[in-house]
C-alpha positions in Angstrom: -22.1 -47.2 -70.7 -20.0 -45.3 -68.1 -16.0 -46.3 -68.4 -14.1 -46.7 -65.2 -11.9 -43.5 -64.6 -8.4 -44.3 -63.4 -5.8 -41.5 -62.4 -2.2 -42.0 -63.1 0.3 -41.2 -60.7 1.0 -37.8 -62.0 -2.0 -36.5 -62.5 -3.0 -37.6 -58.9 0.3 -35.4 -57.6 -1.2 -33.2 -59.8 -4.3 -32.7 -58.1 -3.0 -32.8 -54.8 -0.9 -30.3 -55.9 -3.9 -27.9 -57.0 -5.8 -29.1 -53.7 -3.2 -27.5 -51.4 -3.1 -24.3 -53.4 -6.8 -23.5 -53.3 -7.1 -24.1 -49.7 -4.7 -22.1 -48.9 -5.9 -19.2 -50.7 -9.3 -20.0 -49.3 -10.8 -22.5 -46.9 -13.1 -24.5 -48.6 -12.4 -23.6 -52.5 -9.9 -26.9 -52.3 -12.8 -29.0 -52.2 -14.1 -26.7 -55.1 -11.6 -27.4 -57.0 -11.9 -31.2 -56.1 -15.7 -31.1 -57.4 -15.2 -29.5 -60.0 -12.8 -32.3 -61.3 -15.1 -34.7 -60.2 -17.5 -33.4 -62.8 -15.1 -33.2 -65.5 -14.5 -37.1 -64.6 -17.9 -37.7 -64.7 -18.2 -36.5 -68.3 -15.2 -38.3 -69.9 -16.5 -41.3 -68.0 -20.0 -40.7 -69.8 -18.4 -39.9 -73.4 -15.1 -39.8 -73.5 -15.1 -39.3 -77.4 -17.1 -36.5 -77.5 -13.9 -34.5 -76.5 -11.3 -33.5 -78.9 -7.6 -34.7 -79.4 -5.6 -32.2 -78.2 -2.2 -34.1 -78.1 -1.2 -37.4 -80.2 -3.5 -39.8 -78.5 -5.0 -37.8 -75.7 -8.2 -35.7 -75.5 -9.3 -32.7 -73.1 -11.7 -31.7 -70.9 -11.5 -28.1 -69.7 -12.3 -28.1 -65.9 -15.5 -25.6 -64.6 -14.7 -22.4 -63.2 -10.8 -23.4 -62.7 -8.1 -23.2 -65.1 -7.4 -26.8 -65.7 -7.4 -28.9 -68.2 -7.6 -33.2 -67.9 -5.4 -34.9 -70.7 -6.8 -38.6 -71.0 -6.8 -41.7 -73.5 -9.5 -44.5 -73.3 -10.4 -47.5 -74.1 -14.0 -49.6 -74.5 -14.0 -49.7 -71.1 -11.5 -47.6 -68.7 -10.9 -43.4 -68.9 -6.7 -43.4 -68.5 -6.2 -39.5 -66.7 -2.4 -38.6 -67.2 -2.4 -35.1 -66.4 -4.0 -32.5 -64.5 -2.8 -29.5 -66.4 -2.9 -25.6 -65.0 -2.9 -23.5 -67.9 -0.7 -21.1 -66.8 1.9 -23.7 -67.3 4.5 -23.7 -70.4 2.5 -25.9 -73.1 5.9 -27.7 -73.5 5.5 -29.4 -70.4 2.6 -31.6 -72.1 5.3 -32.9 -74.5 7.2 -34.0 -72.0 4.5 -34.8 -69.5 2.0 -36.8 -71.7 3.2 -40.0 -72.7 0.6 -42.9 -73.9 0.3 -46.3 -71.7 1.6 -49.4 -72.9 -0.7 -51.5 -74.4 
């Protein structure tokens, strides 16, 4: 059974964020990059426990051909994205980036 995908606020700054880099470097490689998530949603959607916990309570997905990873919980039903992560970035920035939803 599929789970509904929902994207936080920050991780859909996140991605808008990545968007507008990409196409400026290149016309086109924005939507890409936009795809390319798409499929990594896709596959958390499909089986969201076959990827690992990376941080307390969330698991990751590395993105295809971009360095990105996707930090999400779940639950029986919905895919919770909370960040849209460039690798590049200080790994401290997850501590202070991730936080879990309120139940």
């Amino acid at each position: 059974m599929l789970s509904a995908v929902i994207l936080v606020p920050e991780a859909v700054a996140d991605v808008a964020d990545g968007f507008g880099w990409y196409e400026d470097q290149e016309l086109g490689l924005g939507e890409e990059f936009l795809r390319c998530l798409d499929r990594a949603y896709a596959l958390i959607a499909a089986h969201p426990l076959h990827y690992p916990i990376r941080f307390d309570s969330f698991r990751r997905i590395l993105v295809h051909r971009f360095p990105y990873a996707v930090y999400f919980e779940h639950n029986e039903q919905t895919v919770f994205v909370h960040y849209v992560f460039h690798c590049a970035q200080d790994p401290e920035k997850l501590v202070r980036c991730l936080r879990p939803l309120k139940a």
